[in-house]
C-alpha positions in Angstrom: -12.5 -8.0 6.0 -13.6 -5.5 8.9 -12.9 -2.0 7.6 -12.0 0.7 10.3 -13.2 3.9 9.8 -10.1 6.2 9.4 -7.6 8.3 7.4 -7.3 5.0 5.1 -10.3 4.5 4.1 -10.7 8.0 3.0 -7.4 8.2 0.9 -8.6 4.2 -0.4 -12.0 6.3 -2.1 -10.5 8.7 -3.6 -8.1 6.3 -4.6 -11.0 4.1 -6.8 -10.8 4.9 -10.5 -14.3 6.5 -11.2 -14.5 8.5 -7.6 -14.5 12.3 -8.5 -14.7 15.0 -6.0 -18.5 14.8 -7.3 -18.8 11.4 -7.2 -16.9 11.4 -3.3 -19.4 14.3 -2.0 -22.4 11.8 -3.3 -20.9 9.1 -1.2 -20.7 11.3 1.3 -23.9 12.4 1.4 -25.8 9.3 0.8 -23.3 7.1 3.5 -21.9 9.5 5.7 -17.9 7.9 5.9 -16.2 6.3 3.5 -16.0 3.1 5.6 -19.5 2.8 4.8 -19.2 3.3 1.4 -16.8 0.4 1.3 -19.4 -2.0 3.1 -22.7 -1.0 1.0 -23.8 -3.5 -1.6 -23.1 -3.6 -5.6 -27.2 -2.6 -6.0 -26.7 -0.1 -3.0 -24.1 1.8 -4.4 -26.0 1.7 -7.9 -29.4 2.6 -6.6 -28.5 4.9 -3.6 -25.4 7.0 -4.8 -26.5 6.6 -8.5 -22.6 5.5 -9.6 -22.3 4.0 -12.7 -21.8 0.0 -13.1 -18.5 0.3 -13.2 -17.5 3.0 -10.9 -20.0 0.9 -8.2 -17.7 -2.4 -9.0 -14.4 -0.9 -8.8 -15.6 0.1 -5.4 -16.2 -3.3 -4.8 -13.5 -5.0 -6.2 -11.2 -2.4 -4.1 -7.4 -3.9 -3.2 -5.2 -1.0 -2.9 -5.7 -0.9 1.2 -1.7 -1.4 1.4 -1.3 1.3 -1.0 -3.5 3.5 1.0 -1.5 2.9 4.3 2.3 3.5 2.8 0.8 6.9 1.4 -0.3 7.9 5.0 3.1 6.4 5.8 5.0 8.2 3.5 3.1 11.8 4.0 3.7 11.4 8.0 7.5 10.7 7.3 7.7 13.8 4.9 5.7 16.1 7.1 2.8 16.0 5.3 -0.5 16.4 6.5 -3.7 15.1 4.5 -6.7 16.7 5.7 -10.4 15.2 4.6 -13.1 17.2 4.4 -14.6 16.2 7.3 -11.6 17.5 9.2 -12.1 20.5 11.6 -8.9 22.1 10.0 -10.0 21.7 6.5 -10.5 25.3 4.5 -14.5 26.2 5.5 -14.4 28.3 2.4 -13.1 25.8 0.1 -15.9 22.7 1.6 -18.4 24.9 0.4 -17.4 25.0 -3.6 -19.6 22.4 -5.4 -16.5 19.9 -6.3 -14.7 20.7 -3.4 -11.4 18.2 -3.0 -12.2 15.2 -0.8 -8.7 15.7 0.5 -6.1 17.9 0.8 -2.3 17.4 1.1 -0.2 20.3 2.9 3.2 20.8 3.7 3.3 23.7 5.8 0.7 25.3 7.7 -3.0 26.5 7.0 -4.7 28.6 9.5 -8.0 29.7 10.1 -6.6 33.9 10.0 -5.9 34.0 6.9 -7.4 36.6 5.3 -6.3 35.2 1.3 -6.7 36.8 -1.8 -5.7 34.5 -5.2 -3.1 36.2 -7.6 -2.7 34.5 -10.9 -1.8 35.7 -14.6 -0.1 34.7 -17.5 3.3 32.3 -17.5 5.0 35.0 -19.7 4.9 37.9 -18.0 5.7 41.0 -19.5 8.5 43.6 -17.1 5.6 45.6 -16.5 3.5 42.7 -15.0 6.2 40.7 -12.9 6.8 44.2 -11.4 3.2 45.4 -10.5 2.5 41.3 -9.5 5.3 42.0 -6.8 4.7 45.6 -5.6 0.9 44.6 -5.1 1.1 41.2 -3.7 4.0 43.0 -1.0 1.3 45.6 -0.4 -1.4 43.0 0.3 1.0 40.7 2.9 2.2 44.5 4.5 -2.0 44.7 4.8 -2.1 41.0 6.4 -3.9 39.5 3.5 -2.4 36.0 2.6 -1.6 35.7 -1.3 -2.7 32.2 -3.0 -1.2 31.4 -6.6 0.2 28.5 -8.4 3.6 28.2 -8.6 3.4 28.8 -12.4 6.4 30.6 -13.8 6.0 34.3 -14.4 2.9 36.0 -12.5 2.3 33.6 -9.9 6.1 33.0 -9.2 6.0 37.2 -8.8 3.1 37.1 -6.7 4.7 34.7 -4.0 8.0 36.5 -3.7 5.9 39.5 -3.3 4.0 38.3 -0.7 7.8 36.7 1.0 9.1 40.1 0.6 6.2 41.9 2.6 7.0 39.4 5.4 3.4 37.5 4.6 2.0 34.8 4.4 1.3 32.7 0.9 0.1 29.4 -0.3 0.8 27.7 -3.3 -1.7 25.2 -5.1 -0.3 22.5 -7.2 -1.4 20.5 -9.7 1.1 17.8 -9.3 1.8 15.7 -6.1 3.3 17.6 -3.2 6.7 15.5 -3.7 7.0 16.7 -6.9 8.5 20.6 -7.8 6.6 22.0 -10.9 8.3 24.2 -12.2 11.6 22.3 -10.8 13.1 26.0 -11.4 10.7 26.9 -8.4 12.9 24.5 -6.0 14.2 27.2 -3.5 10.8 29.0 -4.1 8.8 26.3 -2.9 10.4 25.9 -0.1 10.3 29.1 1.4 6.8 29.2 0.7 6.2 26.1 3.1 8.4 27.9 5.3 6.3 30.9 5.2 2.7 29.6 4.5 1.8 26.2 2.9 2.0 24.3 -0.4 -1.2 22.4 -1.1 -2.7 19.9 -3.6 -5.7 17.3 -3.9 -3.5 14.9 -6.1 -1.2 11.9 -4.5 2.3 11.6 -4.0 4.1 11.1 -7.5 1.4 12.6 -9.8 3.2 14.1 -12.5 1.9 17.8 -14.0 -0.9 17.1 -16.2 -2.7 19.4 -18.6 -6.3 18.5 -17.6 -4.6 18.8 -13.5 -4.3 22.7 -14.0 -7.9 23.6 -14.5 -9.0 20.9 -11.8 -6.2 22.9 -9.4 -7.7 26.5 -10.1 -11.0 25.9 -8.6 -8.9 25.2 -5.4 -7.0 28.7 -5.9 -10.3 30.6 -6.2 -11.7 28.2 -3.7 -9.6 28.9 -0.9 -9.7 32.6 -1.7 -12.2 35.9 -0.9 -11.4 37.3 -4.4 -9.3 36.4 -7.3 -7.0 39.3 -9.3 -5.5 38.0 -12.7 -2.6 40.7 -13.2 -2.1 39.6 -17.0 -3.7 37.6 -19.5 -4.1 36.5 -22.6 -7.3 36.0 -24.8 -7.1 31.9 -24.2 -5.2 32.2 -20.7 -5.4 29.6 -18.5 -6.2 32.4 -15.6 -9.4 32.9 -17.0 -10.6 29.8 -16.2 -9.5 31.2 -12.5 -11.3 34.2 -12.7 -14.8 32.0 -14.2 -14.1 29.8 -11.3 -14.2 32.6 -9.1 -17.4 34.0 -10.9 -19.1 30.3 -10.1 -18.6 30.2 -6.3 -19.7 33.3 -5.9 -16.1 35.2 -5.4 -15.2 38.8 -6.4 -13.0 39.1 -9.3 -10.4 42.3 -9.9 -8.1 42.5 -13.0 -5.1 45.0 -14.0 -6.0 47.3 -16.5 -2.7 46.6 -19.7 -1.8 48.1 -22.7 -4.3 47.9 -25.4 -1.6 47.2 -27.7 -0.4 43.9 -25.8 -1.6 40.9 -26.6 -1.2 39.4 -22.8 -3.4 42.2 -22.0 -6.6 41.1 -23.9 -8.1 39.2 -21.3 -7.5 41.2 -18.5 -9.0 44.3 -20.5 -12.0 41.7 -21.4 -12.6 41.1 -17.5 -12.6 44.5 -16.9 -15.1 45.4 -20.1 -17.7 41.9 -18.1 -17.7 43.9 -14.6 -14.0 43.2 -13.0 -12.7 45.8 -10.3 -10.2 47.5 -11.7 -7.0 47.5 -9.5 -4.3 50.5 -8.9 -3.6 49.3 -5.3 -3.9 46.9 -2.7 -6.7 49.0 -1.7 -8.8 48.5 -4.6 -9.2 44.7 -3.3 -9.0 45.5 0.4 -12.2 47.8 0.5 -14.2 44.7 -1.7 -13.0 41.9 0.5 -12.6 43.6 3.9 -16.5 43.8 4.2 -17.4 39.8 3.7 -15.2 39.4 6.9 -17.5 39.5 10.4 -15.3 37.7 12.6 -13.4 39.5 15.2 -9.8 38.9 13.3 -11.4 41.5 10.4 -12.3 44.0 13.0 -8.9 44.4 13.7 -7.5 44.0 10.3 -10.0 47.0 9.1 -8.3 48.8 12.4 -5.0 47.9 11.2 -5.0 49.1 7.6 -7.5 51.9 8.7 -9.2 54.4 6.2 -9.1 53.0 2.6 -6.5 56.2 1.0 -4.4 55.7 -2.4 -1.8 57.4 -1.0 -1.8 56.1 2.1 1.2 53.0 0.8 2.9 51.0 3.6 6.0 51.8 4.5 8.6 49.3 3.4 11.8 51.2 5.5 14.1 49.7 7.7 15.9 51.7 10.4 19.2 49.6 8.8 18.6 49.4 5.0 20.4 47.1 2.8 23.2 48.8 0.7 22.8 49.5 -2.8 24.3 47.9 -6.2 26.0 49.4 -8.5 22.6 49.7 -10.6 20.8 50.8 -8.1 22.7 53.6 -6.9 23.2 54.9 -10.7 19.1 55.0 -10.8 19.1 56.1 -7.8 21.0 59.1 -8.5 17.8 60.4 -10.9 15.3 60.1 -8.9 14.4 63.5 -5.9 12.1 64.4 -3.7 9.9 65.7 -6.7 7.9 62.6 -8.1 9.2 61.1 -11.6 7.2 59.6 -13.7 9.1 56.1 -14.6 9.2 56.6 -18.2 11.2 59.8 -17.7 13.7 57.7 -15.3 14.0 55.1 -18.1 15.0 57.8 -20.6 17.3 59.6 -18.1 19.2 56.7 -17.1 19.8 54.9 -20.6 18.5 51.7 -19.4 16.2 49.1 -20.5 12.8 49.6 -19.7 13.0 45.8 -18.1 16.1 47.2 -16.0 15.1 49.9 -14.4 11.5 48.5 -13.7 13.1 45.4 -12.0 15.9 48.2 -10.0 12.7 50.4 -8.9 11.4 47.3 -7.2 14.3 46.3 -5.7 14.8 50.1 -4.3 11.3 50.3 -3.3 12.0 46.7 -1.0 14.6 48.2 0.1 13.0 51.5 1.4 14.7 54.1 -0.6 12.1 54.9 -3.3 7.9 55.7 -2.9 5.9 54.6 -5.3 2.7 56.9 -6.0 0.0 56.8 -7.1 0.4 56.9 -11.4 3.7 55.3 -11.5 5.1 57.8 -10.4 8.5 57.8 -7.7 10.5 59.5 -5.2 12.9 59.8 -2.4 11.6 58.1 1.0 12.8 59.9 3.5 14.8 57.3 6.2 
């Protein structure tokens, strides 16, 4: 049969058991478009793209063009684009990765000025972590930098509410088919995101999560990104396969320091003992990322944020601020003009540590309360 040269015959490829992102970029390269892939002889294929017999036959013995058309179908009806890499609006930074994703599916939009950073850490985030992931992931959308994580629960779920609460932009790699909400606890999430960036993923409609599609969906994070910060982290964390994809394309890495006595901080500390920046701020990563950018969008995004100053945090006020809870007034009531170090607050107020970390976030959002430098908090003035 006569084999047009379109979407189809790219999603058909990828489709062929034995076709890798590797294995695609070969074809690719010795072919030029899938259609022609699908036309080359059993030897061809053998000699020229050096697949393997049976890889080279299942090309061959391809049937699943129906297949191919209902899952262009399907993504058009569920508003859906699939991107090939040979697509002007395909990620430049992500093509150039050595197994970069033939295709992409994305629900919700990509742009070309982004400026993303990858956030990622450990599923069971300690208070301390889910707070800092937020407070620096709102500093970095404030700063116009889009945050990329996962979708995992604990610091990646942190990282893209942080980024929705600085009004920014954020994109969430899966490693499951777009159709399909992993965690499903992540529903309302997940939609927000695509509301307010994009969801993305290499795999097809209906792919369930599978363990080996996690470390196979990092190299996208760290792909799409300019650096990669893992906030917490065990000593066998999946982030650190993140942060050594990160190291392999050539991507800066940052960590947050943790307590030496935790073990979710072991492999954060480690990164930091191989070379990672260590990270206080949202500056720590601008002044390291802010310099690989020469296009005109990151002149005016070093205007915008301006001289790199620790002290110097975006505002987060309102002129109408959202009234206070019951909780958050009683904290409230502790902290002055004077900075307070947030172990003193936890004592004063008789809370749980977990508590009043989770209600100084919520006041900071809400523009009542600074953060400094050190931890350390106090009245913003309206």
């Amino acid at each position: 049969m006569a084999i047009s040269d379109d979407l189809t015959t790219w999603v058909a490829l990828k489709s062929v058991e034995g076709v890798g992102s590797v294995a695609f970029r070969n074809l690719l390269a010795a072919y030029g478009t899938p259609r022609r892939v699908f036309e080359a002889s059993l030897p061809e294929l053998e000699q020229t793209a050096g697949l393997n017999h049976r890889t080279a036959r299942n090309i061959k013995d391809f049937r699943g063009w129906e297949q191919a058309r209902a899952e262009i179908a399907r993504a058009r009806s569920e508003g859906v684009s699939i991107v090939t890499s040979g697509d002007p609006a395909y990620p430049d930074r992500l093509r150039r990765i050595y197994d970069y994703p033939p295709l992409l599916y994305i629900k919700g939009t990509l742009t070309t000025e982004d400026i993303p950073v990858a956030v990622v850490g450990s599923r069971n985030a300690s208070p301390y972590g889910r707070y800092v992931t937020e407070r620096l992931c709102r500093e970095l959308a404030y700063r116009g930098v889009t945050v990329v994580s996962g979708l995992a629960r604990g610091i990646d779920t942190c990282a893209h509410r942080g980024a929705l609460s600085g009004r920014g932009r954020t994109i969430a790699v899966m490693g499951c088919g777009i159709d399909v909400i992993y965690p499903p606890d992540n529903r309302k999430l997940h939609g927000e995101i695509v509301a307010g960036g994009a969801v993305v993923t290499e795999f097809p409609f209906g792919t369930e999560p599978d363990r080996p599609h996690f470390p196979a969906r990092n190299r996208i994070i760290s792909g799409l990104s300019l650096g990669v910060l893992i906030v917490e982290a065990g000593e066998k964390s999946g982030s650190l396969i993140t942060a050594r994809c990160a190291l392999d394309q050539g991507r800066e890495v940052f960590a947050v320091p943790g307590s030496i006595d935790l073990p979710g901080s072991r492999g954060t500390n480690k990164l930091l003992r191989q070379g990672a920046k260590l990270v206080e701020s949202a500056e720590d990563i601008l002044e390291e990322i802010l310099p690989q950018l020469e296009s005109p969008l990151a002149v005016r995004q070093k205007e915008k944020t301006g001289p790199v100053a620790r002290s110097d945090r975006p505002s987060a006020a309102t002129p109408d601020r959202e009234p206070l809870t019951e909780k958050e007034s009683r904290l409230l009531g502790f902290i002055t003009e004077k900075p307070l170090d947030a172990d003193s607050i936890i004592n004063r107020s008789g809370l749980a540590a977990a508590e009043v970390l989770a209600t100084l976030l919520s006041l900071e959002l809400k523009g009542y309360v600074l953060q400094l430098p050190g931890k350390l908090f106090k009245l913003r003035k309206p």
